[in-house]
VOKOL-227865 format. One record per residue (C-alpha): z, x, y; residue in three letters. Coordinates in steps of 0.02 Angstrom, whole numbers. Each point is the difference from the previous one (the first is absolute). Last residue first. Layout:
N
+--------+--------+--------+-----+
|     zz |     xx |     yy | res |
+--------+--------+--------+-----+
|      Z |      X |      Y | ALA |
...
+--------+--------+--------+-----+
***
This chain:
246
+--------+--------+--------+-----+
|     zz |     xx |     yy | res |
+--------+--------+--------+-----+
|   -385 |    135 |    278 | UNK |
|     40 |    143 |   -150 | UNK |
|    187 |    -10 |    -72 | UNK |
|    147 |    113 |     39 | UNK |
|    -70 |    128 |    104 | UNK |
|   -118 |    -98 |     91 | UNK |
|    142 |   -102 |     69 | UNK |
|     74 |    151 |     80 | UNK |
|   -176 |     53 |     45 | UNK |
|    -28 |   -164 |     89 | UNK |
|    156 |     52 |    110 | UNK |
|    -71 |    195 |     18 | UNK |
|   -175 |   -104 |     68 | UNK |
|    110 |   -115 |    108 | UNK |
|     79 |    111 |     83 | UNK |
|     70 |   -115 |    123 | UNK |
|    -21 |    -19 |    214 | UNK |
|   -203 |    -11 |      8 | UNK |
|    -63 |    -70 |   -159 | UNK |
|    193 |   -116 |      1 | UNK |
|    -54 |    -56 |    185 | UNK |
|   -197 |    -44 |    -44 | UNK |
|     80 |   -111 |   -129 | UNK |
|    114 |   -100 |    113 | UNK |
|   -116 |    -37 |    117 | UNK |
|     23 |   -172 |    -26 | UNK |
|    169 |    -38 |    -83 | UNK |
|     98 |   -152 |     95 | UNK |
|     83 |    -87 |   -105 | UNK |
|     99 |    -60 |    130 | UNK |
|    160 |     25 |    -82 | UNK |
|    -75 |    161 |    -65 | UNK |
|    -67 |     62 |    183 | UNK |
|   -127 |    132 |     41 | UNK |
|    -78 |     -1 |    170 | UNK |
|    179 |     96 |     48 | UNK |
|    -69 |    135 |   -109 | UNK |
|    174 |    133 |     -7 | UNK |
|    -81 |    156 |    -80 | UNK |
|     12 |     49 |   -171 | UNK |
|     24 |    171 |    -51 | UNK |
|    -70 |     55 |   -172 | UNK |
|      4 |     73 |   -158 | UNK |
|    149 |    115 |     24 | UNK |
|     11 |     86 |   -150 | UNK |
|    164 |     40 |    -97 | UNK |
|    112 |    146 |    -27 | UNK |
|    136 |   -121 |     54 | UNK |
|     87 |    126 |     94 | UNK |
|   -134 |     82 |     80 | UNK |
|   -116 |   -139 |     44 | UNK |
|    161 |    -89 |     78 | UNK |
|     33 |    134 |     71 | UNK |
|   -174 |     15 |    120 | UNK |
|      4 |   -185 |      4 | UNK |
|    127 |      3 |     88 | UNK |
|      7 |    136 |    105 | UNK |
|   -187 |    -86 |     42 | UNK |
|     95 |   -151 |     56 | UNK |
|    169 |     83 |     93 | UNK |
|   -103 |    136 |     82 | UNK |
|   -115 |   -111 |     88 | UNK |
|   -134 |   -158 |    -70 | UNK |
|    -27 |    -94 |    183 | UNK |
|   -205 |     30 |     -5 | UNK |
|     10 |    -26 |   -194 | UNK |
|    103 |   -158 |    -22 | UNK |
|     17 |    -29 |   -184 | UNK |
|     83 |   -158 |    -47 | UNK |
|    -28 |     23 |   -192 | UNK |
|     21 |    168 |    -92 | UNK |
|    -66 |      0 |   -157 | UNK |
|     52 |    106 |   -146 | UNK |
|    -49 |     79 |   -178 | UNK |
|    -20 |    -34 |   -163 | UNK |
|    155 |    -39 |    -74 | UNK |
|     12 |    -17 |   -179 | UNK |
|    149 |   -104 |    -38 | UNK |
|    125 |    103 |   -137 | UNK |
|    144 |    -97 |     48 | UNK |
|     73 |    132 |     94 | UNK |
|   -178 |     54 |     75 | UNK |
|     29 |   -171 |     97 | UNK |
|    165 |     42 |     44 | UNK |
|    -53 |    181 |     73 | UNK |
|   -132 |   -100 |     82 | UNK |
|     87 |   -117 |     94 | UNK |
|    155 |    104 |     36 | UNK |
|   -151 |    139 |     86 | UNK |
|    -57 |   -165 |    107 | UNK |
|    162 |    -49 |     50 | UNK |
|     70 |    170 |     58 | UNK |
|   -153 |     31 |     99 | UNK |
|    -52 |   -162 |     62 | UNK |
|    180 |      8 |     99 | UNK |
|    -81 |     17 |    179 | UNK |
|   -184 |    -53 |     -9 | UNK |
|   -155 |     20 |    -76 | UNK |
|     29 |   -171 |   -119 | UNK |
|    -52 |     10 |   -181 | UNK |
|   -118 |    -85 |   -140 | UNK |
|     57 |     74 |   -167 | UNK |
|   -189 |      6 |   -101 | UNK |
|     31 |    -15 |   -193 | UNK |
|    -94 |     47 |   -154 | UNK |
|    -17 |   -148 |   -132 | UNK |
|    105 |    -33 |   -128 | UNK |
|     23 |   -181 |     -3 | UNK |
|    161 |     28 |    -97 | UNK |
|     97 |    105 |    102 | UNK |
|    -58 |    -80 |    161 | UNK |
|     73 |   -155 |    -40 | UNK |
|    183 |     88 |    -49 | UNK |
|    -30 |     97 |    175 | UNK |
|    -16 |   -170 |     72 | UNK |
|    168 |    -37 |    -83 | UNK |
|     59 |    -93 |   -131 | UNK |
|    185 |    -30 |     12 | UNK |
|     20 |   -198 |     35 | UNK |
|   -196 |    -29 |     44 | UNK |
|    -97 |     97 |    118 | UNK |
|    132 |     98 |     61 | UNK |
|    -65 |    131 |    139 | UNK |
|     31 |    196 |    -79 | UNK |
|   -201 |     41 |     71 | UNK |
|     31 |    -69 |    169 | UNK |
|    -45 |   -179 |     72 | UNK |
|   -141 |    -79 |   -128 | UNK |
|   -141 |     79 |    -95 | UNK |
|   -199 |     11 |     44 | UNK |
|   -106 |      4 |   -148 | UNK |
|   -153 |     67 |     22 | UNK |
|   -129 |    -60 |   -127 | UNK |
|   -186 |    112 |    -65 | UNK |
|    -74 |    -78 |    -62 | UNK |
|      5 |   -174 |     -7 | UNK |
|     -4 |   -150 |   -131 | UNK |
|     74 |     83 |   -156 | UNK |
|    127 |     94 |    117 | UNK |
|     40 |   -181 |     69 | UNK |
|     56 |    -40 |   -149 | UNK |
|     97 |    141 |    -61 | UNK |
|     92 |    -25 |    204 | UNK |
|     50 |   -189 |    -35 | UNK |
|     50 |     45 |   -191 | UNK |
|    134 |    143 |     56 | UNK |
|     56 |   -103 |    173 | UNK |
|     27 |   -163 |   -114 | UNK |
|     93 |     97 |   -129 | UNK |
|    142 |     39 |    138 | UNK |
|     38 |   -182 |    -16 | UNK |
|     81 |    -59 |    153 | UNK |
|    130 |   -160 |      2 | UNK |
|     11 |   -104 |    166 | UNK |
|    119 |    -72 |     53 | UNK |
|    -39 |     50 |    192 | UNK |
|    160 |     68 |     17 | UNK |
|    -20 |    120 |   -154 | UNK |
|   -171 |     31 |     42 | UNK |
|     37 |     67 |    167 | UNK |
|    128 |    117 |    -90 | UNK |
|   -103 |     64 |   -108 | UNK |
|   -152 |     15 |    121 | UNK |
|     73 |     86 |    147 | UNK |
|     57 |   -111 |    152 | UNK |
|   -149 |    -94 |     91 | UNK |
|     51 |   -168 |    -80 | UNK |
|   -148 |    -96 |    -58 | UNK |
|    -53 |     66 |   -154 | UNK |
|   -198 |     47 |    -70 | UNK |
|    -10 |     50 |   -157 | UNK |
|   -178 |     29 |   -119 | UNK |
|    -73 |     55 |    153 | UNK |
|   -173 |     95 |    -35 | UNK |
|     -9 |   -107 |   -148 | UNK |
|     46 |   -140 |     65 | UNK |
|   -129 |     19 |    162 | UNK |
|   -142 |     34 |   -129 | UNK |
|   -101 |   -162 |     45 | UNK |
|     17 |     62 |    186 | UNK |
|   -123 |    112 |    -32 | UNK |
|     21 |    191 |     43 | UNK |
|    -94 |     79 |    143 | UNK |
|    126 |    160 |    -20 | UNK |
|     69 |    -25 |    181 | UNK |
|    -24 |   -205 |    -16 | UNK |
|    101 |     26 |   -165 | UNK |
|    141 |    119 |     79 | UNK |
|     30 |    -85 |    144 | UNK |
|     41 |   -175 |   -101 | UNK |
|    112 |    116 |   -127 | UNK |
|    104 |     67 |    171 | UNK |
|    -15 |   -205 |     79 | UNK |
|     68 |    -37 |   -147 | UNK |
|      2 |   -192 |    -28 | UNK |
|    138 |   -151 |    -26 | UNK |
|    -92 |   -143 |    -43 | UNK |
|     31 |   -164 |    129 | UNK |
|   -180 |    -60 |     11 | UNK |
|    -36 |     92 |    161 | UNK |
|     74 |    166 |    -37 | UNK |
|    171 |     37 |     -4 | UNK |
|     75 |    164 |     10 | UNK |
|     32 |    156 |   -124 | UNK |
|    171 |     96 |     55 | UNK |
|     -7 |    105 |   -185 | UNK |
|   -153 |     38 |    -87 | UNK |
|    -14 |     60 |   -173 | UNK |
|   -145 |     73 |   -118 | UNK |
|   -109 |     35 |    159 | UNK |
|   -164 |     47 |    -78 | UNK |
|   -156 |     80 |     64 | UNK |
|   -185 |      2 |    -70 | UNK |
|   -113 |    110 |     29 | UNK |
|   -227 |    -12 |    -60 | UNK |
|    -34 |    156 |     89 | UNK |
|   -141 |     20 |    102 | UNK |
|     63 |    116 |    115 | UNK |
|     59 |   -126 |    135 | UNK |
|     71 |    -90 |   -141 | UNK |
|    116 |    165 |     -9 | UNK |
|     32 |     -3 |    195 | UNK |
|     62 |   -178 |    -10 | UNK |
|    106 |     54 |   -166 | UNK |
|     65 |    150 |     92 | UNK |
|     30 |   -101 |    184 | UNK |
|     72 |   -130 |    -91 | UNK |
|    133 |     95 |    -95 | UNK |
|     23 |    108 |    147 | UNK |
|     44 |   -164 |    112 | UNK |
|     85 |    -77 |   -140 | UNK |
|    117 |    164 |      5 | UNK |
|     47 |      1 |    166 | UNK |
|    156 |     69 |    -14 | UNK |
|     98 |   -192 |     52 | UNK |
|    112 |     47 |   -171 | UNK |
|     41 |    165 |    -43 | UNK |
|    -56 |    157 |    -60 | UNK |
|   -148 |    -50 |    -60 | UNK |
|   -107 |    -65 |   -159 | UNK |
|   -191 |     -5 |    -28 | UNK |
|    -39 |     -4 |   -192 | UNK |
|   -179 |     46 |    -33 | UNK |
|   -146 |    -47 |   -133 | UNK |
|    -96 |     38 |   -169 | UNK |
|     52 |    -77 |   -151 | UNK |
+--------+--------+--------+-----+
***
């Protein structure tokens, strides 16, 4: 199964935005993507009354996905914007882990290849004690930590990774999202200067802030011509290459 596992340091990163602009950038390439949210937290109501992900919602018109596949992309979608175990517990509702595993195998036999994007940080409860990193685990597909340039990236991005490597994840490399090159001084490129060093990791990009790009909007035009420009997207296809051939 050939694909990508986009995680960050915390929640509010900025990693739909990456997720979107790599699948967008992808189908820009002539790549048949698809994405997956496998749990959304703070959904709203639509028209009818259904609680939606605007995150999963971003990520199909991104990747040009049909809205046919919207429960596969989203198998759970909770109201409460609190972390998913604990929204579903006051939401009554009960989450079968399963769901995520069959969801993503069957969009693998429909796409190639699919980004899944995960929720809050990589220790966030999904359901009781299983974690994103438990999700992550048995996907097995390289991961991308989405960061922020600013003051305390460091320490959180190098506990990301270290805890990630823990569990035997294979991280691939990082992103950092929020990038603002003609105000970038000392404390952003120190930054990413250590944060190369200690994590012994590439830096595969640095995002800029697109104010013409909004997920609650679903706004994404231009959003491929930003990841050719601001991500390495040939090293990121690589990472995919490596595992199975696009």
């Amino acid at each position: 199964m050939a694909g990508l596992f986009i995680t960050a340091t915390d929640t509010e990163v900025g990693k739909t935005v990456i997720t979107g602009a790599i699948a967008a950038a992808l189908r820009g390439r002539g790549c048949d993507v698809g994405v997956m949210k496998p749990v959304a937290s703070g959904g709203v109501a639509d028209r009818m009354g259904n609680i939606m992900a605007e995150d999963a919602a971003f990520l199909m018109q991104a990747a040009g996905i049909d809205s046919e596949e919207s429960r596969l992309v989203n198998p759970v979608c909770l109201a409460p914007a609190l972390t998913p175990a604990v929204a579903a517990a006051i939401s009554g509702v009960t989450i079968n882990i399963q769901d995520f595993i069959t969801s993503f195998q069957q969009l693998t036999q429909l796409h190639n290849p699919v980004i899944v994007e995960g929720v809050g940080g990589i220790v966030a409860p999904l359901w009781k004690k299983y974690t994103v990193a438990d999700l992550m685990a048995e996907l097995a597909l390289p991961v991308i930590v989405v960061v922020r340039p600013n003051l305390g990236t460091i320490n959180h991005t190098v506990l990301t990774v270290e805890y990630g490597r823990s569990r035997g994840l294979d991280i691939a490399g990082i992103i950092i999202n929020g990038w603002k090159q003609d105000h970038a001084g000392i404390l952003e490129t120190s930054n990413e200067e250590y944060i190369k060093e200690m994590t012994g990791l590439p830096i595969l990009g640095k995002f800029p802030y697109a104010p013409g790009i909004s997920v609650p909007k679903g706004k994404t035009a231009g959003l491929a011509q930003l990841a050719e420009e601001h991500l390495q997207m040939d090293a990121i296809i690589e990472v995919i290459r490596g595992r199975k051939e696009l």
